[in-house]
N, C-alpha and C positions, 0 to 999 in steps of 0.2 A: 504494500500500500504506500500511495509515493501522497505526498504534500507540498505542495506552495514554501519558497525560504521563508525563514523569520518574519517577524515585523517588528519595525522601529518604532520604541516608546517614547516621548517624552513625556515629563509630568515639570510644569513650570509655574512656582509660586501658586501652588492648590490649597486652598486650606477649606475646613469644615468642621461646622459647626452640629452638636445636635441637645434643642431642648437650650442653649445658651452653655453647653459643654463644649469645649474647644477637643475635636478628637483631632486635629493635622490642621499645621500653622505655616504657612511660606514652606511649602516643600518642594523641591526640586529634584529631579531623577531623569537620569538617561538610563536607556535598555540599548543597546548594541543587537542587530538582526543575527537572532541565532544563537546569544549569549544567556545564559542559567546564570539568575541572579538570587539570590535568599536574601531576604529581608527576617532582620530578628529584631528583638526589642522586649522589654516589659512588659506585663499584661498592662493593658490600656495608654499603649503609648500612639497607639492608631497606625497597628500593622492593617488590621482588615480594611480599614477605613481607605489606606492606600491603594489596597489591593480593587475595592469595590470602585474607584474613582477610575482608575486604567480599569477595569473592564466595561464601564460603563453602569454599574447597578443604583451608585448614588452620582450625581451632579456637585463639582466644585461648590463650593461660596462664592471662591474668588482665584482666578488663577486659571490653567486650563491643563487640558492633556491631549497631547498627539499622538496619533500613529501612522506611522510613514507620513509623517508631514503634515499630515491634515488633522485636525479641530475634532478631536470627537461627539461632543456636542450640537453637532449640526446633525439636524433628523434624520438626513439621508446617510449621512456617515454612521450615527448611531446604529441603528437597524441593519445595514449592513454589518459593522461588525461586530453585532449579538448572532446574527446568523451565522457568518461566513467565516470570522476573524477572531474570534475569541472561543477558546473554552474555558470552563472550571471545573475544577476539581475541590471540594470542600469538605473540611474534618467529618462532619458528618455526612453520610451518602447520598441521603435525602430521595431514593430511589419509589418510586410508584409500587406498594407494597400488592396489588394487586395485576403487577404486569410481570407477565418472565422475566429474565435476565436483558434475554433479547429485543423485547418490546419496549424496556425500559432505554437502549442505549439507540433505539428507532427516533425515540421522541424529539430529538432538534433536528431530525431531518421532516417532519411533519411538517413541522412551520417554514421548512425550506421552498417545500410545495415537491420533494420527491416523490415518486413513485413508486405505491408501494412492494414492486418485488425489489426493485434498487434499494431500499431500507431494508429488506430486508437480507438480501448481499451482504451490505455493508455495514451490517450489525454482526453478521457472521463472522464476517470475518477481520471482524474487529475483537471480536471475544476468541476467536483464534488465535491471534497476535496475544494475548493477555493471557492466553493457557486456562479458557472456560468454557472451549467447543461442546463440551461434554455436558456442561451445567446451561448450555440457552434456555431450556426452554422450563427452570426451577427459575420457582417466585423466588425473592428477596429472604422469605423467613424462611428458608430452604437453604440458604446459602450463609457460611462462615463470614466472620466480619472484614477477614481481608477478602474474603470473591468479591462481597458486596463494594468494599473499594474497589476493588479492579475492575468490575462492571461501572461503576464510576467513571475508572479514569476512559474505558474504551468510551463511553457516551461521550464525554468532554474532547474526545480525540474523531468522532465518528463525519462531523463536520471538516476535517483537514483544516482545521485551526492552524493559523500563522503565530499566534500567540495563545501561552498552556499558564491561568494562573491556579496555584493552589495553595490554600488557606489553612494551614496546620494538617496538608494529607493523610499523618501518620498519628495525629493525637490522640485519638480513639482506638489505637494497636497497639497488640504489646510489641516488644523489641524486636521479635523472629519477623515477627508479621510485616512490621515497619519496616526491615530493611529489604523486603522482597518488592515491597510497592514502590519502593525508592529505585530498587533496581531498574523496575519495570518503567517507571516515571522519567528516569537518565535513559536507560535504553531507548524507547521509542521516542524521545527528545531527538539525541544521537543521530538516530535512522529518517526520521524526518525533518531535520533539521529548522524543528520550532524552537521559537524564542521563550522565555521559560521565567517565569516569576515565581516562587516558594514565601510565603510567610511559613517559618518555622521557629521554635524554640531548640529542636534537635540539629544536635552539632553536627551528627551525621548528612543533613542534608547540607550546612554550609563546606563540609569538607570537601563536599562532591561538586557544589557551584562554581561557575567560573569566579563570581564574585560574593561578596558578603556586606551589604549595608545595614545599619542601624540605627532605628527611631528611639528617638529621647525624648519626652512629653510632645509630642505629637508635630519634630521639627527631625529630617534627619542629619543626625552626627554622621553619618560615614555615607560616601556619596559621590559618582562619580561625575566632577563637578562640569556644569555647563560654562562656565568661564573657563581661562587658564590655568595650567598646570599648578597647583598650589606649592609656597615654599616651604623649605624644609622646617620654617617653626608653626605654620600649619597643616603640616602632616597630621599631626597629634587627634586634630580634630574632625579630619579625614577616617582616618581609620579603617581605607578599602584594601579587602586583600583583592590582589588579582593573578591569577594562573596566569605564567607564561606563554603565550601559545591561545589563550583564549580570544574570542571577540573583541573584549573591548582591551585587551593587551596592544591584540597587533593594530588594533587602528589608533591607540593612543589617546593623548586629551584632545580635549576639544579642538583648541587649538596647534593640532594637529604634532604637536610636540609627544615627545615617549612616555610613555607611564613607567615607571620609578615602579617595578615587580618587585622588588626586595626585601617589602617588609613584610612582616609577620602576618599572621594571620589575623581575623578580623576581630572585634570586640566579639566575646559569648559572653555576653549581660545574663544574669541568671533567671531564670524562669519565677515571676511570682507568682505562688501557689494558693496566695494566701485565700482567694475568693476567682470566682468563675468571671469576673466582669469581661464584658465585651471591650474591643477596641476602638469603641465611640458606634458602632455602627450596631445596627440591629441585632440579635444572636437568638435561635430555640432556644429557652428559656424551660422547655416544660419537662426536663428531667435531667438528670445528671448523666456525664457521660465515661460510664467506663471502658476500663482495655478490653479489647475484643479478641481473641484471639482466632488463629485458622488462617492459612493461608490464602 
């Protein structure tokens, strides 16, 4: 299954408000076409809040967000890429508990206006790719808590999305589980060569990223910056690690100068435990969410 390259992010002085709660203040962000980025931070420092603004779920306050150049906010851009240009993938599955495996990963090609044996193709063999040929046609309560992500990430993928974002994919799995879905989320990245957003608290996904940014009350400290190349006594507040070899490595800053790969790895702010609160942005609220195990 072949896919469209990347798509180019930007996110330029966004900020958002919710209820007179400031969840993301002047934030800024470049995505490089092709490049896995991880986004960490503290609970409610407004990772999702970012994540929902580049896919389109909530609208800036103030500020805006491109992709490949153009305005997302514009109704024809919009719509198009809910359709065409974006997937999600989200801690919890949120999968149609009364559709197959299969029917469930059918559903954004409905609103495409496909045809239904071509949906159905292309759910095939998209739970092909994810190692669940076997399980299409079990409901959701039939299926282990990682199939049920992996039935996930094929729907998020079943569109040949240009852009894959997911919102804490492995928070709801225990360890085994989480690193199979991680596999599978780098892998088909890899092969089709999507551009790649992760809100994660797991260090396992920023090790895997080409990059690693992070929000600090709802502004981010680490960030690959849309001006020039920052100096060496603003580094500190930089804080991006970048693989050599990656997207945004070999094209450099902005100003088209080299990125400084040398330093260490990115800030792992430590996960606050202390209560479930959302990162400004809406959350399932109606029950608690434990580790799920199963592949």
């Amino acid at each position: 299954m072949s896919a469209p390259a990347g798509a180019e992010v930007r996110v330029e002085g966004a900020a958002k408000s919710f209820g007179g709660v400031v969840a993301l203040r002047d934030a800024s962000l470049r995505v490089a076409a092709g490049e896995a980025v991880a986004i960490t931070g503290r609970s409610g420092s407004g990772k999702s809040t970012l994540l929902a603004l580049i896919g389109g779920l909530e609208q800036p306050d103030r500020g805006r967000v491109l992709i490949d150049g153009g305005a997302l906010w514009r109704q024809k851009a919009l719509a198009h890429a809910r359709r065409e240009v974006v997937g999600f993938v989200f801690q919890r599955h949120l999968l149609l508990e009364a559709l197959s495996a299969r029917a469930n990963v059918e559903v954004p090609l409905i609103g495409a206006g496909v045809h239904r044996a071509e949906r159905r193709r292309r759910a095939l063999e998209l739970l092909e790719e994810v190692g669940l040929a076997d399980r299409a046609e079990h409901l959701p309560s039939e299926l282990s808590g990682g199939e049920r992500q992996r039935v996930a990430v094929a729907r998020a993928l079943v569109n040949n999305p240009r852009l894959l974002l997911a919102d804490e994919p492995t928070g709801a799995l225990d360890s085994l589980t989480s690193e199979r879905v991680l596999d599978l989320l780098f892998r088909l990245r890899d092969q089709h060569g999507t551009t790649m957003i992760v809100v994660s608290y797991d260090a396992a996904v920023g090790a895997r990223a080409d990059r690693t940014v992070t929000l600090l009350d709802g502004t981010l400290a680490a960030e690959q910056s849309l001006t020039p190349a920052p100096t060496a006594g603003d580094e500190s507040l930089r804080r991006t690690a970048l693989r050599p070899g990656s997207p945004a490595a070999n094209a450099g800053a902005a100003d088209g100068s080299p990125v400084d790969t040398s330093s260490g790895a990115a800030d792992g702010s430590p996960r606050d435990t202390s209560s479930g609160a959302a990162d400004g942005s809406p959350r399932d609220t109606s029950s608690g969410v434990a580790a799920e195990g199963g592949a």
